[in-house]
Structure formats: C-alpha cells, structure tokens
KEDORO-774193 format. One record per residue (C-alpha): residue in one letter; x, y, z. Coordinates in steps of 0.5 Angstrom, whole numbers, plus 2048, in hexadecimal, padded with zeros to 3 digits. Layout:
<rs>
AXYZ/...
</rs>
This chain:
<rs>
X76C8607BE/X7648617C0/X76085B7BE/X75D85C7B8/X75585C7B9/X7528607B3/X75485F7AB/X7518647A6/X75285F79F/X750863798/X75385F791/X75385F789/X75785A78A/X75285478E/X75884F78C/X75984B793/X755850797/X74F84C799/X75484779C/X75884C7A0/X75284F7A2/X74E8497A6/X7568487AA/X75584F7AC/X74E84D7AE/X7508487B2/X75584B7B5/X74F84F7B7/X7518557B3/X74B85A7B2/X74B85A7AB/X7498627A7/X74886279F/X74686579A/X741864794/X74485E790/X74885C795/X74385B79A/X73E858796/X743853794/X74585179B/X73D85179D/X73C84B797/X74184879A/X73D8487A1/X74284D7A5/X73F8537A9/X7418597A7/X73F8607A8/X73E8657A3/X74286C7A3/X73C86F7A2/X73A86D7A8/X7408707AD/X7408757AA/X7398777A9/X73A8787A2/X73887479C/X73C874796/X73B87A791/X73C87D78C/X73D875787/X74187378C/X74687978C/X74587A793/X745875798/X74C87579D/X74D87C79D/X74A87D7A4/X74D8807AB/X74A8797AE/X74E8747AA/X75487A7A8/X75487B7B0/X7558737B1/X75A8727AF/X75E8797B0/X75E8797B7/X7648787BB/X7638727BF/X7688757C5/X76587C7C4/X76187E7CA/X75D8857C5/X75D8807BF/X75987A7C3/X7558807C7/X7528837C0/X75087B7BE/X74C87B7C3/X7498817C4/X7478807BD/X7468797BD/X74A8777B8/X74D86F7B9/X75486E7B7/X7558697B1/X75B8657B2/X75C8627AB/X75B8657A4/X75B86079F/X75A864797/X75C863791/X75B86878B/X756869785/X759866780/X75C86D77C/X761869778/X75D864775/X759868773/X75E86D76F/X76186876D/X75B868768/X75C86B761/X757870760/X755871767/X750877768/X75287D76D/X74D87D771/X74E874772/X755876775/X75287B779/X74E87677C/X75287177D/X756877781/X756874788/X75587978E/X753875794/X75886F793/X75E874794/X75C878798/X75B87279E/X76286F79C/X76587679E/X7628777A4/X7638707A6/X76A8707A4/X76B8767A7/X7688747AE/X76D86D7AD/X76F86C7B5/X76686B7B6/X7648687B0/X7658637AA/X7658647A3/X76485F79E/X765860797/X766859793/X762853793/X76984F793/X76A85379B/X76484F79E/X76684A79F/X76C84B7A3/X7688517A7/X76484B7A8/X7688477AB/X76C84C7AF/X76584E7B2/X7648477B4/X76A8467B7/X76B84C7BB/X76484D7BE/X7618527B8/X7678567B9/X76C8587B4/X77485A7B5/X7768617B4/X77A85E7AE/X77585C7AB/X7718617AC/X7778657AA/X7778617A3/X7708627A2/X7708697A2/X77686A79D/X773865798/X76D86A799/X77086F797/X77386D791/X76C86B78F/X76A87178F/X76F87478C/X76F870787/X768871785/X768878786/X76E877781/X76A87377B/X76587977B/X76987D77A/X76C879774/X767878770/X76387F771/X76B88276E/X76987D768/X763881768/X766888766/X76E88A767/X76F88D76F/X77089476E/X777891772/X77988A771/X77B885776/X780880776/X77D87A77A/X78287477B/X77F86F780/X78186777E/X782862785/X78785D786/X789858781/X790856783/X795859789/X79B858784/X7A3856788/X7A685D787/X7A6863782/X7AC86577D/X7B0863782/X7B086078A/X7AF86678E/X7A986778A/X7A186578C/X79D863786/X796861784/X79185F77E/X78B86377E/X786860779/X77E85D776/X78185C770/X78185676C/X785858766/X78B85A765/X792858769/X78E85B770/X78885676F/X78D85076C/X78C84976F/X793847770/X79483F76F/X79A83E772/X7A0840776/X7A484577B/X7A084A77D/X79F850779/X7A285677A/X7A285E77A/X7A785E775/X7A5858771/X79D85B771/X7A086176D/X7A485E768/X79E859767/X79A85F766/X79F863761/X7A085C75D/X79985B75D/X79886175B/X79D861755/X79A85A753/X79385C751/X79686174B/X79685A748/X791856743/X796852741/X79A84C745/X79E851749/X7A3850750/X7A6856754/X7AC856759/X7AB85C75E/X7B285D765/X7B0862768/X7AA865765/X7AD86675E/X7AE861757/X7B485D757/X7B1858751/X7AB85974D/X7A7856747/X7A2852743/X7A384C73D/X79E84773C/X79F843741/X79F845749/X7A784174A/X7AA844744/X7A784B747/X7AA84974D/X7B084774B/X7B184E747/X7AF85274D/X7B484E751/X7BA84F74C/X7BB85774B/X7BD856753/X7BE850756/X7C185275C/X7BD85775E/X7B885275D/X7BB84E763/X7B684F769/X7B0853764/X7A9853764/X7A685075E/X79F85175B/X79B84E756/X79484E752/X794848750/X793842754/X79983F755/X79C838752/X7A1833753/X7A583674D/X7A583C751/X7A5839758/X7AC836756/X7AE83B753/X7AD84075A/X7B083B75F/X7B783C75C/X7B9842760/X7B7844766/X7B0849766/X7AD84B76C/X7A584C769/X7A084B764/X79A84F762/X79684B75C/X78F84875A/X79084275C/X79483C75D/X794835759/X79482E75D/X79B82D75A/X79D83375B/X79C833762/X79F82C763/X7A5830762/X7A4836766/X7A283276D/X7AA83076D/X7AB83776E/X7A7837773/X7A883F776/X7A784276E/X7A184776F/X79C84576A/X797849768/X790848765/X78C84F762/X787851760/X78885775B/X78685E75F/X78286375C/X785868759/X78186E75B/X78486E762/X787874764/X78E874767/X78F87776E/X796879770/X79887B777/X79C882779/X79E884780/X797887783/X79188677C/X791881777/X79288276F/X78D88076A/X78D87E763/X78987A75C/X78D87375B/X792875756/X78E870750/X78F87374A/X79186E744/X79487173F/X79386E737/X797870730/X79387472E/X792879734/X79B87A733/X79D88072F/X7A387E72A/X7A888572C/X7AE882728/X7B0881721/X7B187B721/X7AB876723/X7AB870728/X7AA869725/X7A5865726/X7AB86072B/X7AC86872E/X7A586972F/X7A3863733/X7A9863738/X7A886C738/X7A186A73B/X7A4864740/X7A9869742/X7A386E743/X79F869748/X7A586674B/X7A886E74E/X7A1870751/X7A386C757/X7AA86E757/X7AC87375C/X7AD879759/X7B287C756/X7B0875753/X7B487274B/X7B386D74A/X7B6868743/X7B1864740/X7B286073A/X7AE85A738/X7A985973D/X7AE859741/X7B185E747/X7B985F746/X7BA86374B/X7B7869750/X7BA86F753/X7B6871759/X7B587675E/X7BC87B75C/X7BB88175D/X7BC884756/X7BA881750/X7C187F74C/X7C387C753/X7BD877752/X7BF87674A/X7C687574D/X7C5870752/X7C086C74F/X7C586B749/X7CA86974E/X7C6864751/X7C586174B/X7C685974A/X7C3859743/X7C585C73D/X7C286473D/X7C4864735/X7BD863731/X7B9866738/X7B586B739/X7B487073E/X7AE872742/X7AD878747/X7A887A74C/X7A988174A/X7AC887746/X7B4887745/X7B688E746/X7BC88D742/X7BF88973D/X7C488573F/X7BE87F742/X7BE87E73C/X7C587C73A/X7C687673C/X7C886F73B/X7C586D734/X7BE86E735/X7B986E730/X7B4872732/X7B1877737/X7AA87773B/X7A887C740/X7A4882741/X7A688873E/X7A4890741/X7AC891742/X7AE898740/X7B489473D/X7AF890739/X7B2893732/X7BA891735/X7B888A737/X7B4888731/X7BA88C72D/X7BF887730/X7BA88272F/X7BA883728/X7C2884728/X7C287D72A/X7BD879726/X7B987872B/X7B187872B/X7AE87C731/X7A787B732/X7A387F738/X79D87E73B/X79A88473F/X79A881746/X79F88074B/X79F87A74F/X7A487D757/X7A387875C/X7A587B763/
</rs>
C-alpha cells in the first residue's frame, strides 16, 4: 500500500482526536481540516490547512457547505493505479488525500430530545460527513477511512510500525465499518421523521449487533446467533451462572418469562418446549413452585423455570430436588445461591422485566410478520355470564388464572385450573376436543372441582362435556354458541365468556 502523506480530518465527536492528530503529524502527514476541528488542532499547536484554503472556497452557507468540492471529492476518488484518473488530478491540480478521518453531526442525540423542533433536526442532518465516508470508503484500495475514536489508536500503531502504510485488510475493515456508519445514520433519520408523520409506506428496520454466537440452533446441524441492545427481558438478562445458554433454552426463557409477568401474586412457571407443564401462585414463591411442580412432575424434569419474585432458599431447596435445565427470575438470594453453585451447569438468569410495547416480530420464508404483544389483561367485570347458573367466587378466581395461564399455551390450547394452580394443558392439537382430550389425559391431579379455559370458541359441544369440570371460560362468537352453552346448562356448568381470543401460533 502507498504511504499515506495527506490526512483530511472533520469531527463532532473530538474525543482523542487532537492526540491521533499530533501522531499523524509526526509521522509527517499533512493535516486538512475542517472548522471546529482545525481550531482545535491549532490550540493544541498543530499545522493544519483549512478546506477552504484547497479548495478556494470558504465555508458557506452557516457551515452547510464546505467539503462538497471537486478539489477534495477528487482527492480521494481518484484511482491510484488509473492512468485518466491521475491525469485529470493534475490537470486540475487536485492533490490526493490519503486518509479521512470523520464523524457524524450528532442526529441521535439530538432527537432523542422531547419535543425537538423540525427544523433542529434538519440542521443536525449531516451532508458532508457521509458524503466523504462514502467516497473514501468506495476508493478503499488508496485511501483510509476512520470513523470511531476507539480505531485510532491501533491505526496508529499500525502506521508506525509499517512506514505510515496500512495493510489491505485494514483498509478493507475500515471501509466496511464505514459503511455501516452511514447506514446507520441514514437509518436514525429515517426513524425519527416516521415518528414525525406515518410513511405513506412503512417499513421494517431490524439491525441489532452481535451479542452471543450461541452452540447450535433447535438442533446441531443448525447455526444460531443472538441479536440484541436490550437490557430487559430474556435477551438482555445477566446470566449468573452455568453452562452456556442455548437457541432452545433462550426460547423457552422467553415463553416462561412471558407467562410469568401475567402475575402480581408470588407465582412459578415450568415451561418443555415452549408450552406450561406447571403453573401457580400462593402466597409465597416455594409453595407457588412447589404447586407448579406437581400438575407434571415428569414433564418438568429437565424444564425451564421462571420466577417474579427473587428467589429464596425455601425455593432453592425446593428447585434442586430435580433435574432443571434453567432459571429466569429477578434475582437470587445469597442463601439461594449457596445452593445452586453445587449445580454448577444450571443456567440461572437474572432479568429485568421488559416493556411491554415491544412488537413481536416472526419470520416466514422471504418477509417477516409483525404483530402488537398480546397484553391484554382481562378482569371479572369485563366477563359475560352466558349460563344459567353463575360461577362461584373459588370458580371466578381459577377462571381468570386459567385465562392468563392458556394465552401462552399453543393453540388449540385448554387448559385445567383450579385453585391457582395449572391441572393440566392440552397443546398444539389440531382440534379443539383433541386438546380438551389430551389435557384430561395428562392429568396427575384430580380434574373433579376443575375449571377449564379455552383460547377460543368451542365449535361444538362436546368441549364441554368432560371430566367433572365445573365452569367454562373462553371467547365465545361460535355459531354453535347456543348448543355449547345449552350443553353447559344440561350439566351445570357456569360458562363465562370474554370476547377476546387468546391463538398463540
């Protein structure tokens, strides 16, 4: 690579620019700047050429204008090895720059601001600062282009070590991290002016960097990766111990947390792949567990567990019984830790609770769907009586547990509750009297006195008639609405029904 001898520097961000300058300058580099920038590098004794003076402009416009020129766009444009590009630099007397050195007018920052008027965000709309990224970016074989304050000092290092020359693979990095600047940029402009008025188009802009190259995916042959900036929710938990996480241990993380926040009350969730095998609340967080652990005790043998309270040694003791593969919860006392490091490959988890406006994003072959978290809480009074016979108080409160419990149950989803307490659940079957079937099957504890919760419509009546249930809650709308609540009545059940249906896919 060409030694590098002319440098065009022009920051917002001056962090650690005046001491990269002064090692560029006694590498002897000539140094270009910009406004503020050069002053800067002046007050800290530096000679430095204002752009103006190449380019025979002075800055204009309040400062709108002052890199975009042939003199400086030529510079570092030109082709090295290209006879006609060389030729039209000297014709023109254009000088080569061998390194730009820029960072952006700080949009972010300043939209970030409530309130921030129109026409401060169209000022803080950098023009020049992208426009020689790009160029110097685009010409990366012959010149070098930095972006970060964190880069200068290896850049640096590099220069002296190899004769103020950097290799091709560092100029390739540059170029590719500058790249992404822009992009980045271009991107936060374009989200906030949405925010301004709704795009007559909207778009979906998903950009996350790297935070944890996971072993496989749902299976071995699978790559897998987590992309995140979060600091609530499973993907910005602080894990406190064990093996590495996996693709499936994050996914069933995210269904028990997700379950887990339906509750004010001391509650527990046990999730195997994706679905609850246990569930409650009670007064305290072990009997909670303990609850949730008995309506599948099997099923919850190498389950994920998740808490919304800080777990306690009572807990703790109660948890490392069986086998669990990981934990999501607040927090961890010192006495329940003390008994969790003898499980040294237990995943333990601890999150902050995430908000609960973010959109739920799915992929499908070629596009991504896009939906409202499903948030809705539902209370007694919002419920419609449809039977004869109306729920008791013990009914009410295990109809609205049930109710919360089967929205994170996949669908056709039923679910038996009794007591604050999952009984049982039937998943994922594909009809509705399969689930009702399945989840009675599955039953460890006794269905008598049980109610029963459905994420939508029963289309016939025989979802009903089962198992000496007591009581029914589900959406209603069904054409069969009259039949099923008929057979409700023929069996004394109360049946109460919500309007809203809960599919989970």
């Amino acid at each position: 690579m060409a030694r590098i001898k002319r440098v065009l520097l022009s920051v917002t961000d001056k962090a650690g620019i005046a001491v990269f300058a002064r090692g560029l300058a006694k590498l002897g580099c000539e140094l270009i700047s910009t406004g503020g920038t050069a002053k800067l590098l002046r007050e800290e004794g530096l000679t430095v050429t204002d752009v103006a003076e190449v380019t025979g402009f002075p800055e204009m416009l309040d400062g709108r204008v002052k890199t975009l020129h042939p003199m400086i766009a030529g510079g570092m444009l030109a082709i090295r090895s290209n006879e006609e590009h060389m030729a039209a630099l000297a014709a023109h007397g254009i000088p080569t720059i061998d390194m730009v050195v820029v960072n952006l007018y700080a949009f972010e920052k300043v939209a970030a601001r409530p309130d921030v008027p129109l026409h401060e965000l169209i000022e803080n709309i950098d023009i020049g600062g992208p426009t020689m990224i790009r160029a110097a970016a685009k010409n990366y074989q012959d010149v070098a282009v930095v972006t970060a304050p964190v880069d200068y000092r290896a850049v640096y290092e590099e220069l002296l070590r190899n004769d103020c020359t950097l290799s091709p693979e560092t100029h390739w990095r540059l170029a590719r991290q500058a790249f992404a600047v822009t992009a980045a940029y271009d991107r936060a402009i374009t989200n906030k002016l949405a925010t301004l008025e709704p795009a007559e188009k909207p778009t979906l802009d998903v950009r996350l960097p790297l935070k944890q190259t996971l072993r496989y995916g749902e299976n071995p042959h699978q790559a897998a990766a987590l992309f995140s900036t979060s600091e609530s929710g499973i993907a910005g938990a602080f894990q406190v111990q064990g093996k590495e996480l996996s693709y499936n241990n994050l996914v069933d993380l995210d269904a028990a947390w997700q379950l887990i926040l339906e509750f004010d009350e001391p509650a527990a969730a046990i999730i195997k792949h994706t679905n609850p095998c246990g569930c409650a609340t009670a007064e305290t967080l072990s009997e909670a567990y303990q609850k949730a652990f008995a309506a599948d005790p099997i099923s919850a043998f190498g389950g994920v567990l998740a808490f919304n309270r800080i777990i306690d040694k009572a807990t703790a003791e109660a948890i490392t019984q069986t086998f669990i593969e990981a934990i999501a919860a607040p927090g961890f006392s010192e006495e329940a830790m003390d008994l969790f490091v003898m499980k040294k490959n237990l995943r333990l988890l601890r999150v902050l609770r995430m908000r609960p406006d973010e959109p739920v994003v799915k992929s499908i072959s070629g596009g991504y769907l896009v939906q409202s978290a499903d948030s809705h809480r539902i209370k007694q009074a919002d419920c419609q009586v449809v039977s004869k016979r109306q729920p008791t108080q013990e009914e009410w409160k295990a109809l609205l547990f049930g109710w919360r419990v089967v929205k994170h149950v996949k669908s056709n989803a039923i679910v038996y509750a009794k007591d604050g307490q999952l009984i049982a659940a039937g998943a994922g079957q594909m009809s509705r009297v399969d689930s009702v079937k399945f989840g009675a099957s599955k039953a460890v504890l006794p269905l008598a006195g049980a109610v029963v919760a459905s994420d939508a419509f029963f289309p016939f009546p025989d979802g009903v008639e089962t198992h000496g249930i007591t009581a029914v809650i589900q959406p209603g709308g069904s054409v069969k609405d009259p039949d099923v609540i008929a057979a409700a009545d023929r069996l004394g059940l109360a049946m109460v029904t919500t309007g809203i249906r809960h599919f989970r896919h």
